[in-house]
VOPAGU-2260 file (C-alpha; in pm, 1 decimal, decimal comma):
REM VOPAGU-2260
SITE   aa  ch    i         X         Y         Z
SITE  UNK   A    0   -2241,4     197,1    4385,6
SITE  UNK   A    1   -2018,8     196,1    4103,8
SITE  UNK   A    2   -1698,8       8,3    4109,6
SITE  UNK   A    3   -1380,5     124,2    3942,0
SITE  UNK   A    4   -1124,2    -135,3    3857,1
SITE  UNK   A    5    -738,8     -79,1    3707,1
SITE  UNK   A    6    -828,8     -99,3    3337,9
SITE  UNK   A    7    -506,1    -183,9    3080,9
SITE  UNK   A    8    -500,8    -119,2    2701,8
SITE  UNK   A    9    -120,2    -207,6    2580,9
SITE  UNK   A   10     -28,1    -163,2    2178,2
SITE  UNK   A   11     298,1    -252,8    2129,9
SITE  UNK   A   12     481,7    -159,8    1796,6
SITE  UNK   A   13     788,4    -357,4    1786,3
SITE  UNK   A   14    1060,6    -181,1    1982,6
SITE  UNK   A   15     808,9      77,5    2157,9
SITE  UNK   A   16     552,0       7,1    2329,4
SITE  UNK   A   17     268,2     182,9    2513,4
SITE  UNK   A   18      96,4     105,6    2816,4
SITE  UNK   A   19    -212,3     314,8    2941,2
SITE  UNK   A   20    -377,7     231,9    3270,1
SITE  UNK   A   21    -697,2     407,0    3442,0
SITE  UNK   A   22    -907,9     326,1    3755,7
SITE  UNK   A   23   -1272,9     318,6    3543,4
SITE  UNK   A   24   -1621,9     127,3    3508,7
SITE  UNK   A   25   -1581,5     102,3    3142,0
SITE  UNK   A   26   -1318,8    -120,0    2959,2
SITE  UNK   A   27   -1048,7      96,1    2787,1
SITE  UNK   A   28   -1069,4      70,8    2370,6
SITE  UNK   A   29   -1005,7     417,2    2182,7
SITE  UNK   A   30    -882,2     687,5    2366,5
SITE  UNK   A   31    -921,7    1048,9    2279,2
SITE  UNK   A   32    -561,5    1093,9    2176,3
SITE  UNK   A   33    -548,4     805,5    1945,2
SITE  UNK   A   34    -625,1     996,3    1599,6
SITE  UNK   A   35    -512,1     951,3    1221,0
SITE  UNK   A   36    -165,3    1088,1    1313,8
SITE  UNK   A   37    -137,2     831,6    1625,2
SITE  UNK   A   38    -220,4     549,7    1414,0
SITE  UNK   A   39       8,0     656,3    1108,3
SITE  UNK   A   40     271,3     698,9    1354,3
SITE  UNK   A   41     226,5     370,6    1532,5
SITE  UNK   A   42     273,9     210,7    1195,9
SITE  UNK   A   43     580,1     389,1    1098,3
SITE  UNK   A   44     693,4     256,1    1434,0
SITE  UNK   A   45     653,6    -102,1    1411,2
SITE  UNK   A   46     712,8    -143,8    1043,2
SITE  UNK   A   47    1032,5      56,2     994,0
SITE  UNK   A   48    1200,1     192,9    1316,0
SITE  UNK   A   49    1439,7     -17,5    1434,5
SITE  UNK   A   50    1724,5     217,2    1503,3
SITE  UNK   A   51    1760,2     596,8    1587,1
SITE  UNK   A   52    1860,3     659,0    1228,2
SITE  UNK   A   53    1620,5     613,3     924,3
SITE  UNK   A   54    1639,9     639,8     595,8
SITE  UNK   A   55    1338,5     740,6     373,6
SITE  UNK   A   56    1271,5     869,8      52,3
SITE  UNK   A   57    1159,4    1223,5    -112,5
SITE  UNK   A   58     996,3    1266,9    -438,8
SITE  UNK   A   59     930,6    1584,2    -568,1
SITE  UNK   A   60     585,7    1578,1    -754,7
SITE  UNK   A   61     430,4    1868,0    -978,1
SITE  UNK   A   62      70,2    2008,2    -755,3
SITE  UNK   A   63    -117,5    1940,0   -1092,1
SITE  UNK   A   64      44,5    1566,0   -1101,1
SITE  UNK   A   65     -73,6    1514,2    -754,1
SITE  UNK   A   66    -376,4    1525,3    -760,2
SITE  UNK   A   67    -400,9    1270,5   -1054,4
SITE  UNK   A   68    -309,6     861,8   -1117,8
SITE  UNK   A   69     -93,4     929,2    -748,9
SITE  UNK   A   70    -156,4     570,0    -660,8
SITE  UNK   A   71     -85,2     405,9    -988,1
SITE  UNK   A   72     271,4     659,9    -992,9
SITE  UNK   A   73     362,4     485,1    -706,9
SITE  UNK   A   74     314,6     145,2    -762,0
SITE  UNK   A   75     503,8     172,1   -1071,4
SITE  UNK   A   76     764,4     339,6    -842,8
SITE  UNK   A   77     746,9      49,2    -632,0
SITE  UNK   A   78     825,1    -203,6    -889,1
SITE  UNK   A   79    1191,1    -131,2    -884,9
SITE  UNK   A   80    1186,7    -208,4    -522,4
SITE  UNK   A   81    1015,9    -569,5    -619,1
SITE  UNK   A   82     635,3    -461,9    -671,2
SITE  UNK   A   83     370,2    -639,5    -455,8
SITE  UNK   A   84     615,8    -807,7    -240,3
SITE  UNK   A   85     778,6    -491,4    -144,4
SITE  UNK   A   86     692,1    -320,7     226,6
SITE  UNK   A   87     619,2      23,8     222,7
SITE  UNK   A   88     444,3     329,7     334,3
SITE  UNK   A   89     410,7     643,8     114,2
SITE  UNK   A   90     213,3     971,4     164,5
SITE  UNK   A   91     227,6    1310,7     -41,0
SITE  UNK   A   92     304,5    1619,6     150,7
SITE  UNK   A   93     127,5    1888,2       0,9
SITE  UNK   A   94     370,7    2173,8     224,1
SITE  UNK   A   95     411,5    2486,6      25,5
SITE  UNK   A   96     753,7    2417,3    -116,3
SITE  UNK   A   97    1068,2    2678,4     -67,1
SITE  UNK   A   98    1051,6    2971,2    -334,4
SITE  UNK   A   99     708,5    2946,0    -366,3
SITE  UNK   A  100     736,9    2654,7    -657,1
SITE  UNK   A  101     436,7    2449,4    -794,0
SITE  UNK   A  102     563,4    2150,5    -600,4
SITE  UNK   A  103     461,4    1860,1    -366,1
SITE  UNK   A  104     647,6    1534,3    -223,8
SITE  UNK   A  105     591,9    1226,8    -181,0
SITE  UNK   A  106     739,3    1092,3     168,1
SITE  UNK   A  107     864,5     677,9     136,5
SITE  UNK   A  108     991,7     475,8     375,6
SITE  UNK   A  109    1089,6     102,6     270,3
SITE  UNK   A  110    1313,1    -173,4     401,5
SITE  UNK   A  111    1339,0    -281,3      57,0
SITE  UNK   A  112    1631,8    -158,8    -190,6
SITE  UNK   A  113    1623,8    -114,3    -559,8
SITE  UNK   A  114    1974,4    -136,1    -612,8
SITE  UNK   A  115    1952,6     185,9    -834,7
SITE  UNK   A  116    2084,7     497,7    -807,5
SITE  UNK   A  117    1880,4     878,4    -775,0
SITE  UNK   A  118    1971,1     978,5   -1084,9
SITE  UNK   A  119    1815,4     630,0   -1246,5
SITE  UNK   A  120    1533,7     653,3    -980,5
SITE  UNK   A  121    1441,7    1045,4   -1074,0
SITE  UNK   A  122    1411,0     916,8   -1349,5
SITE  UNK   A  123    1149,0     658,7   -1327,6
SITE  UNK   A  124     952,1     862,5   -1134,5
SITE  UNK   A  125     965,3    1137,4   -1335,8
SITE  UNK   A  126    1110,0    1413,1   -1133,4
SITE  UNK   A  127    1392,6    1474,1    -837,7
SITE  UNK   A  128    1418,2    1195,0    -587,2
SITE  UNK   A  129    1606,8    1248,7    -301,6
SITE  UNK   A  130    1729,2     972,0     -32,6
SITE  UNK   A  131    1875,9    1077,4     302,0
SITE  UNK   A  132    1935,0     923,3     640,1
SITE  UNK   A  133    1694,3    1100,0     948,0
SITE  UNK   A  134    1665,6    1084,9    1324,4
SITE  UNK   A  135    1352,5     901,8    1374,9
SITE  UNK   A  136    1144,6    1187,1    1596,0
SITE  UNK   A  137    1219,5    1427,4    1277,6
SITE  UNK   A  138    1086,6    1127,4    1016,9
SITE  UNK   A  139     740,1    1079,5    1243,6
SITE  UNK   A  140     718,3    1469,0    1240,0
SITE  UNK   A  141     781,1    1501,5     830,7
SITE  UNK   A  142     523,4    1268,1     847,2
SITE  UNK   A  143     267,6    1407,4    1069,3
SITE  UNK   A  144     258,0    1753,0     871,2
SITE  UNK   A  145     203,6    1550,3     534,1
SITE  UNK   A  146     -92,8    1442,7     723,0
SITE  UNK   A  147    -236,0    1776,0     821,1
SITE  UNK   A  148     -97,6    1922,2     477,2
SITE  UNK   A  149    -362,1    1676,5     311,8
SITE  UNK   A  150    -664,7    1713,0     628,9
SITE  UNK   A  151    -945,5    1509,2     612,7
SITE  UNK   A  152    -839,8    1312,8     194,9
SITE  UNK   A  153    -581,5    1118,4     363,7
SITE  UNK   A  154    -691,6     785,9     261,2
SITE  UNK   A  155    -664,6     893,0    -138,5
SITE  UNK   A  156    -299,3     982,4     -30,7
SITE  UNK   A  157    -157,2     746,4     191,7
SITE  UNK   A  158     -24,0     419,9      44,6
SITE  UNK   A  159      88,0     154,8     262,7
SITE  UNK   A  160     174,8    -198,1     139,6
SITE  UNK   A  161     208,7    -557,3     326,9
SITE  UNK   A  162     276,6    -367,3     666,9
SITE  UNK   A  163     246,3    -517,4    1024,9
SITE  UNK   A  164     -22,6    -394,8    1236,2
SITE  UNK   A  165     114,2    -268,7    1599,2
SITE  UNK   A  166     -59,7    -504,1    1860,8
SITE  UNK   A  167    -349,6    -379,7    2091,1
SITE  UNK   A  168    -421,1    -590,1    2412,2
SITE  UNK   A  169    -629,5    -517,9    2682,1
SITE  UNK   A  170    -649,2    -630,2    3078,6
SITE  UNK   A  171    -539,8    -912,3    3154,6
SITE  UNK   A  172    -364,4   -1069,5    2840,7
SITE  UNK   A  173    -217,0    -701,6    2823,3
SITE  UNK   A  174     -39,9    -749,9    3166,9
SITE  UNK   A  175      40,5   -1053,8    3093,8
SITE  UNK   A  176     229,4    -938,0    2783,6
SITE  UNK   A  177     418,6    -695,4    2971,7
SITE  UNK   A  178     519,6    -952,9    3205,0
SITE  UNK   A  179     610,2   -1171,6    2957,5
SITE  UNK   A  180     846,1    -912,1    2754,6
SITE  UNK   A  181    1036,4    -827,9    3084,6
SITE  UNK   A  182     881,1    -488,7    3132,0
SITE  UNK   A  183    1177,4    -384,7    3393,6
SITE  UNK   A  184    1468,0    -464,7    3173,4
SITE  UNK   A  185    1365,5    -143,5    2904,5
SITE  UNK   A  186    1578,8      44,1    2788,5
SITE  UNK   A  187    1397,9     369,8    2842,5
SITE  UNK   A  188    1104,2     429,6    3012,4
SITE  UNK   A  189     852,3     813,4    2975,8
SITE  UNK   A  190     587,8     845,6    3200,9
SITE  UNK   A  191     287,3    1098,5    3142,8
SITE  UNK   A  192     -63,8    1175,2    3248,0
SITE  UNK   A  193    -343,1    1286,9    3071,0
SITE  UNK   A  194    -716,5    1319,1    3119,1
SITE  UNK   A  195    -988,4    1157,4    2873,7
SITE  UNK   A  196   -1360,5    1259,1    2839,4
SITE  UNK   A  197   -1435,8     872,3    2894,8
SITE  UNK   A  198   -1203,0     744,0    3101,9
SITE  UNK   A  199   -1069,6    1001,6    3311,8
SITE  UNK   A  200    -724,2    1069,6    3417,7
SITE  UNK   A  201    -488,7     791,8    3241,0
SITE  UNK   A  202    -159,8     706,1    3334,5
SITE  UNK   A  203      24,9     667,4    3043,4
SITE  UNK   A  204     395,8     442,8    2937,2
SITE  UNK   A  205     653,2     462,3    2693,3
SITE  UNK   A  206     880,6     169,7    2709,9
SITE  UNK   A  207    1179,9     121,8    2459,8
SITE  UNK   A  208    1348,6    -171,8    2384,2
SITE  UNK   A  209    1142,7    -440,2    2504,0
């Protein structure tokens, strides 16, 4: 006879974190939801969310450009923001752009400031840079369609630098880490189910503000 015990995997990325519990035989480690775009959004989330508003970068990029020296662009970018020390997490969107034009972006997020304006930025990079102040869901969305824009060559076009890894804990040291954040006293709370080919049905947690 089989027995199925309450399995726990928690990953917990700063202000949100997510809990994901299912009665199963098999100890809980990837689950069939958890893709590129999870993982890109986890780390958006614990290296740069800290408030509802969020303030990222655009810059506009010829198609032919793209597709050449993008990493080395962007580290020289980077420099004004203070180089290898800097924090950061860039990706090129490769969207068809309004009108039609031969033009992609570059999405940044950084908690580091150049102290420069757009006009001097644009032109260290080259072309148009644009800064603006976003609603969190609609900055993890921009950045989930640069993903799909680029498919399966994501790694030649996403740059991250010095970031935090969210925190994955399973079981018992997972409870215990709820217990130990004050798991009641959250802000906000979601609560969802889902099924997965290996585990079965998993009760899933969103808690904000731990």
């Amino acid at each position: 006879m089989t027995n199925f015990i309450e399995k726990l995997k928690v990953v917990s990325c700063n202000r949100i974190t997510f809990a994901y519990y299912a009665m199963t035989n098999k100890n809980i480690t990837a689950l069939a939801t958890e893709d590129d775009i999870t993982a890109l959004q986890r780390l958006l989330l614990t290296n740069f969310i800290d408030e509802y508003l969020v303030a990222h970068y655009t810059l506009n990029i010829g198609l032919d450009e793209a597709a050449t020296n993008l990493k080395t662009r962007v580290e020289h970018f980077m420099e004004y923001f203070g180089g290898k020390c800097c924090t950061y997490l860039a990706l090129l969107d490769t969207t068809p752009h309004p009108n039609n034009l031969p033009l992609a972006k570059v999405h940044l997020i950084t908690n580091q400031s150049s102290g420069l304006t757009l006009d001097e930025l644009s032109t260290i990079w080259g072309n148009t840079v644009h800064w603006e102040i976003t609603p969190f869901e609609d900055v993890l969305d921009m950045y989930t369609n640069a993903l799909q824009s680029i498919k399966g060559i994501y790694s030649d076009y996403l740059f991250p630098q010095n970031l935090q890894q969210p925190k994955i804990m399973y079981n018992g040291k997972a409870l215990d880490y709820l217990d130990q954040q004050h798991i009641e006293n959250c802000d906000w709370e979601n609560t969802y189910q889902f099924v997965d080919p290996h585990y079965g049905k998993i009760y899933a947690h969103e808690f904000v503000n731990l």
